[in-house]
VOGU-3710 file (C-alpha; in Angstrom, 3 decimals, decimal comma):
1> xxxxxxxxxx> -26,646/-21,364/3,636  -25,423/-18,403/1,675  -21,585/-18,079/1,494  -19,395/-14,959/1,435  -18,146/-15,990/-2,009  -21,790/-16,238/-2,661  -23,208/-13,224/-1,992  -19,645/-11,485/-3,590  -19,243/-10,111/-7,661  -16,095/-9,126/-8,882
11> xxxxxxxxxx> -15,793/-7,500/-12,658  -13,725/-5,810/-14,007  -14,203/-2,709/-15,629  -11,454/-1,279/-17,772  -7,324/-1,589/-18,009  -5,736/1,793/-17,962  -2,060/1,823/-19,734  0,470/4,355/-20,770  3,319/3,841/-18,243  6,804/2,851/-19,358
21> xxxxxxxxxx> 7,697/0,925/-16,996  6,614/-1,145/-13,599  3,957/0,753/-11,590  4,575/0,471/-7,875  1,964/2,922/-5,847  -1,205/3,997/-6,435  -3,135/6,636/-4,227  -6,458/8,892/-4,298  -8,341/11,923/-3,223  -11,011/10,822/-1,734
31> xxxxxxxxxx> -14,247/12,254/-3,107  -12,813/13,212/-6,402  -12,757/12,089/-9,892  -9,359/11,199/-10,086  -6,600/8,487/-9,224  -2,930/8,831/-9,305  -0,194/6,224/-10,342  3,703/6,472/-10,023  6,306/3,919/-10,762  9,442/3,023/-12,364
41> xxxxxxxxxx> 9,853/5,225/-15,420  9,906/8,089/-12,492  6,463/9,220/-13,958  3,307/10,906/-11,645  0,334/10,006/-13,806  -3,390/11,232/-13,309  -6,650/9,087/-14,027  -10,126/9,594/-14,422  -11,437/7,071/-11,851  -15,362/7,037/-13,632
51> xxxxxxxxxx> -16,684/6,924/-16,950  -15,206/5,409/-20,210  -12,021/7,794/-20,631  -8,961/5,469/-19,555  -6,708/8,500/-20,819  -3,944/9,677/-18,472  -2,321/12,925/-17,829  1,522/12,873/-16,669  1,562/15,876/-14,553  4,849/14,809/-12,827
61> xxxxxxxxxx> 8,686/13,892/-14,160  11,153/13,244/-11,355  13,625/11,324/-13,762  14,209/8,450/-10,832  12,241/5,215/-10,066  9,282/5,847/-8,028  8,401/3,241/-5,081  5,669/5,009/-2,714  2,977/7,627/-2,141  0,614/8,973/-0,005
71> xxxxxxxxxx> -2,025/11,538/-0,470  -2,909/14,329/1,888  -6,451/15,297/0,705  -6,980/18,797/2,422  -3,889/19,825/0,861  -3,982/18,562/-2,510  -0,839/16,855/-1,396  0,686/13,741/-3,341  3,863/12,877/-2,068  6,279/10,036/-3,594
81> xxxxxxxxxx> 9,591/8,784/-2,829  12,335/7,548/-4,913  15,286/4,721/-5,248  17,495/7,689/-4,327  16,056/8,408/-0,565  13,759/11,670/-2,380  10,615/12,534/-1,603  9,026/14,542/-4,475  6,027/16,953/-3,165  3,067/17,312/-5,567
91> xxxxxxxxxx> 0,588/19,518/-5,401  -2,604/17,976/-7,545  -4,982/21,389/-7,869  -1,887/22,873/-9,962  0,104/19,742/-11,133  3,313/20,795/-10,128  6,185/19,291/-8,173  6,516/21,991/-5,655  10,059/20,200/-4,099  12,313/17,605/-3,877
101> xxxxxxxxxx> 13,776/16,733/-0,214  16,682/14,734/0,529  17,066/12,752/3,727  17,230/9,186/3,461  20,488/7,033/1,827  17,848/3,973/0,416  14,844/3,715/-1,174  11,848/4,960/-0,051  9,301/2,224/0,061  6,683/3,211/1,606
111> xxxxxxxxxx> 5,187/6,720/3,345  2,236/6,660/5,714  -0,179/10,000/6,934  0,079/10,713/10,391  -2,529/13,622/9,958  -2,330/16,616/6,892  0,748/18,228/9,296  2,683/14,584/9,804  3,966/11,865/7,464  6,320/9,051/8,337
121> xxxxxxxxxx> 8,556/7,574/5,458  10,569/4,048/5,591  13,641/3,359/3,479  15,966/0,636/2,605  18,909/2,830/4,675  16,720/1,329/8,029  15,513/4,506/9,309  12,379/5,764/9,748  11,772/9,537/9,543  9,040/12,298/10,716
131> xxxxxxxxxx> 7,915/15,170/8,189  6,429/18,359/8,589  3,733/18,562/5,320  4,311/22,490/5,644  7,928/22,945/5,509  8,383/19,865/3,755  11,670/19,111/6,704  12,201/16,225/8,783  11,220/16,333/12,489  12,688/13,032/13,738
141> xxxxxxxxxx> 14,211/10,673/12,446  15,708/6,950/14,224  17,187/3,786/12,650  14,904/0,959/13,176  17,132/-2,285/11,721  20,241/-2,247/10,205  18,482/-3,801/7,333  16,182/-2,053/5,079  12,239/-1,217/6,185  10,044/-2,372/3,830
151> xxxxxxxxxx> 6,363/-1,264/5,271  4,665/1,058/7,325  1,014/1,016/8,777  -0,337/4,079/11,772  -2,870/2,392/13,881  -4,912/5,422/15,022  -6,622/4,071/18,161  -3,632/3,675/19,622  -1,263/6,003/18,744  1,416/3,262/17,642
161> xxxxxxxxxx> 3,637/2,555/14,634  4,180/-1,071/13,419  6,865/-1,470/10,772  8,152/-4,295/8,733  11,854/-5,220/7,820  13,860/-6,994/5,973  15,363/-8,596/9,287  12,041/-10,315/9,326  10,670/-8,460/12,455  7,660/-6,426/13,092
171> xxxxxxxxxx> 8,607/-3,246/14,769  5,906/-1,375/17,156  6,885/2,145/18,376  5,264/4,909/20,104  4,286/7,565/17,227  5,059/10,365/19,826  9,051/9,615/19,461  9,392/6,387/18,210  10,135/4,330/21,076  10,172/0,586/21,017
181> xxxxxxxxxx> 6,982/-0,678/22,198  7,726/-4,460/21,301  9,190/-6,102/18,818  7,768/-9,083/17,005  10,916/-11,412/15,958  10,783/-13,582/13,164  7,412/-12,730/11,859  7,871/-14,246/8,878  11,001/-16,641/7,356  11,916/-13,847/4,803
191> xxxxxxxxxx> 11,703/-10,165/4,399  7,737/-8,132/5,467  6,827/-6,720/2,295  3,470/-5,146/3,249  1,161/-4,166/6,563  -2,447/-3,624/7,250  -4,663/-3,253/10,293  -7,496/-5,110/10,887  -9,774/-3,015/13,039  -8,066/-1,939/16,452
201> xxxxxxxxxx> -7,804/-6,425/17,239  -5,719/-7,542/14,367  -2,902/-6,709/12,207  -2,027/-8,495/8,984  1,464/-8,904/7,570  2,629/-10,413/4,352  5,905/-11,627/3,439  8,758/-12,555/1,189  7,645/-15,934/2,007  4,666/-15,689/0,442
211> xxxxxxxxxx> 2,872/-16,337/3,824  0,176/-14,140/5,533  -0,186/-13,568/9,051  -3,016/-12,009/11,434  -1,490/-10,864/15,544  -3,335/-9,777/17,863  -3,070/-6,832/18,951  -3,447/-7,221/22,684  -0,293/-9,167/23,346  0,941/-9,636/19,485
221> xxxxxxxxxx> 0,419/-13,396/19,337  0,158/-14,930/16,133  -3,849/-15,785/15,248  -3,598/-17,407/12,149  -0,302/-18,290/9,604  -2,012/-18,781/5,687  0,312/-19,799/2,856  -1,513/-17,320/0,804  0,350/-16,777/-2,947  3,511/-18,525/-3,909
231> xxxxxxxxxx> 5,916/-15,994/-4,125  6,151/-12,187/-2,320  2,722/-10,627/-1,083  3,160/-7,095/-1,747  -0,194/-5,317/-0,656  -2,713/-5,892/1,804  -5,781/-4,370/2,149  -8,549/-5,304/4,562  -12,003/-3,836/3,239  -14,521/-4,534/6,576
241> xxxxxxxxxx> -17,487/-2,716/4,463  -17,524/-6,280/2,210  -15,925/-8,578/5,447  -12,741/-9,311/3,008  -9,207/-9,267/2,695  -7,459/-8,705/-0,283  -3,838/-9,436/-1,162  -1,452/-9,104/-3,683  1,404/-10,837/-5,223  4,386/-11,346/-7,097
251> xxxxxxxxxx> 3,207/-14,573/-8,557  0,884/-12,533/-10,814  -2,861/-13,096/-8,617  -5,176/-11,139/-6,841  -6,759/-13,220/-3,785  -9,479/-12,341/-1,720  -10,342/-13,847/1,658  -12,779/-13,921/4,249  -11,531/-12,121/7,179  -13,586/-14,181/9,584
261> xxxxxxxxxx> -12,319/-17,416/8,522  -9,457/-16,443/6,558  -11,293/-18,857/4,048  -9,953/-18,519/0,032  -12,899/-16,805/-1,535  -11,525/-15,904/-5,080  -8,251/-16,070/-6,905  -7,980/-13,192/-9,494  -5,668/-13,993/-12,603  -4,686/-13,725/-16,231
271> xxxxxxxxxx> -7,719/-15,970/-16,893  -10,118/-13,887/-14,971  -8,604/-10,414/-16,399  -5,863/-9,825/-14,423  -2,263/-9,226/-14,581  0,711/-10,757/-16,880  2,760/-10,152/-14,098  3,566/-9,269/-10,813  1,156/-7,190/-9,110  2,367/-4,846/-7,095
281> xxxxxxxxxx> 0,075/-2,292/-5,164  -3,610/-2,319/-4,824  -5,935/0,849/-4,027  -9,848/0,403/-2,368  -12,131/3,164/-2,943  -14,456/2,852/-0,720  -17,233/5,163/-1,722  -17,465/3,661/-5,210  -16,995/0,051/-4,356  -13,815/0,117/-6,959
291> xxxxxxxxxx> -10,465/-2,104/-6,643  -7,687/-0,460/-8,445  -4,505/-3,313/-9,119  -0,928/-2,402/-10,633  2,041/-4,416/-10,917  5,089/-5,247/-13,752  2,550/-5,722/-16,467  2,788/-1,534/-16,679  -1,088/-1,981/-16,340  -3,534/-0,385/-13,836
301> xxxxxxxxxx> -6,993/-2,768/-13,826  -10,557/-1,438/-12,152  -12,206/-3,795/-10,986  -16,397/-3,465/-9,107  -16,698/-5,444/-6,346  -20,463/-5,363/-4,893  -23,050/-7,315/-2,667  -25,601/-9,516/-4,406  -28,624/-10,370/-3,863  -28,869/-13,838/-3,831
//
């Protein structure tokens, strides 16, 4: 019988380096040549996403450490937020910070798109805010914890919000004015790190704990509970095109998992070309099969993962 891990390759393909310090997001336009990276050294790089060049362009300084972004492609749009509460608008076609807005009193950690009119940004302050892409204001904002949110995912199917704090709950609000829908208590023992949706059946959370867990969406019930990495999982990202799941961590490894079974499939380390450190943020591009990974290390790896024939 031919395995998932069987009929898997994963190789990687280049490092890219040049940042100063710890890179934190990465983000793309889809169907374009390019990737961008931000991170601690407050730096907005560019990359070449194909070919041999691994040379990057800053086209961005905001002078603070940067935690998140989001791309809005039909605007050329690259948004990032800061350790200050700012969120630094970008526009890519001109490479040029068009503005800085000031809202939240935490760090931003993480900034989902709504649609190219709407984003939503999270922030250690425990509120969660609204923005207009066009004015570049907030619409609405609400506190969510008194503790800081750490994650943000937009399930489109049904028009809901789940967030993650660092009071260990799973918040799931109504993206029309951010209602309470339900709240899912003590998801995990520490703080929820990351979020990703699994199809419109499943989410997946990761946590301080170093545990990942799959709900279900019909009546948020727990499905599974894996004691994925050993320290903080920082990224999810489920890639249904390949029938994995692939997560990040702060103990330094890549793992990917089948999202049937939530079997181990591969553990990607220092041995196997990976990171020095932790890893922080991972990026799928789906049209080219390519895994971007960033973390401490100041190092962004490419890595091709594709069927075979077996």
């Amino acid at each position: 019988m031919i395995t998932l891990q069987d009929s898997l390759s994963f190789e990687k393909i280049s490092d890219f380096s040049g940042h100063n310090s710890a890179i934190y997001s990465l983000a793309y336009q889809h169907l374009t040549d390019f990737f961008y990276s931000v991170g601690g050294d407050g730096w907005i790089v560019k990359w070449p996403l194909k070919g041999v060049d691994t040379n990057g362009k800053l086209i961005g300084e905001t002078g603070s450490k940067l935690f998140s972004s989001a791309m809005i492609d039909k605007k050329n749009l690259l948004v990032t937020g800061d350790i200050d509460g700012n969120l630094f608008w970008l526009d890519v076609s001109k490479n040029v910070i068009l503005g800085r807005s000031a809202f939240h009193k935490g760090s931003i950690f993480d900034i989902c798109v709504v649609n190219e009119s709407r984003l939503i940004t999270v922030s250690g302050d425990g509120y969660l805010c609204l923005w207009d892409t066009d004015s570049r204001f907030p619409l609405l904002s609400k506190r969510i914890s008194f503790q800081g949110l750490r994650c943000i995912v937009y399930d489109q199917f049904s028009d809901r919000i789940f967030v993650g704090a660092s009071d260990n709950n799973i918040y799931v609000l109504d993206n029309s004015d951010f209602k309470e829908i339900f709240i899912i208590r003590k998801a995990h023992n520490n703080s929820i790190f990351s979020l990703q949706l699994m199809s419109n059946h499943y989410l997946i959370s990761g946590g301080r704990d170093a545990h990942i867990r799959i709900w279900n969406l019909k009546d948020f019930t727990e499905n599974a509970d894996l004691p994925a990495h050993w320290y903080t999982v920082n990224k999810i990202l489920h890639i249904p095109e390949l029938n994995i799941i692939v997560t990040a961590s702060r103990d330094k490894t890549i793992r990917i998992w089948d999202d049937n079974n939530y079997a181990l499939i591969k553990t990607l380390d220092v041995q196997k070309g990976g990171h020095f450190n932790s890893v922080n943020t991972l990026l799928w591009i789906r049209e080219d099969r390519i895994l971007l990974s960033a973390g401490d290390d100041r190092i962004i790896r490419k890595w091709l993962l594709k069927d075979v024939v077996v």
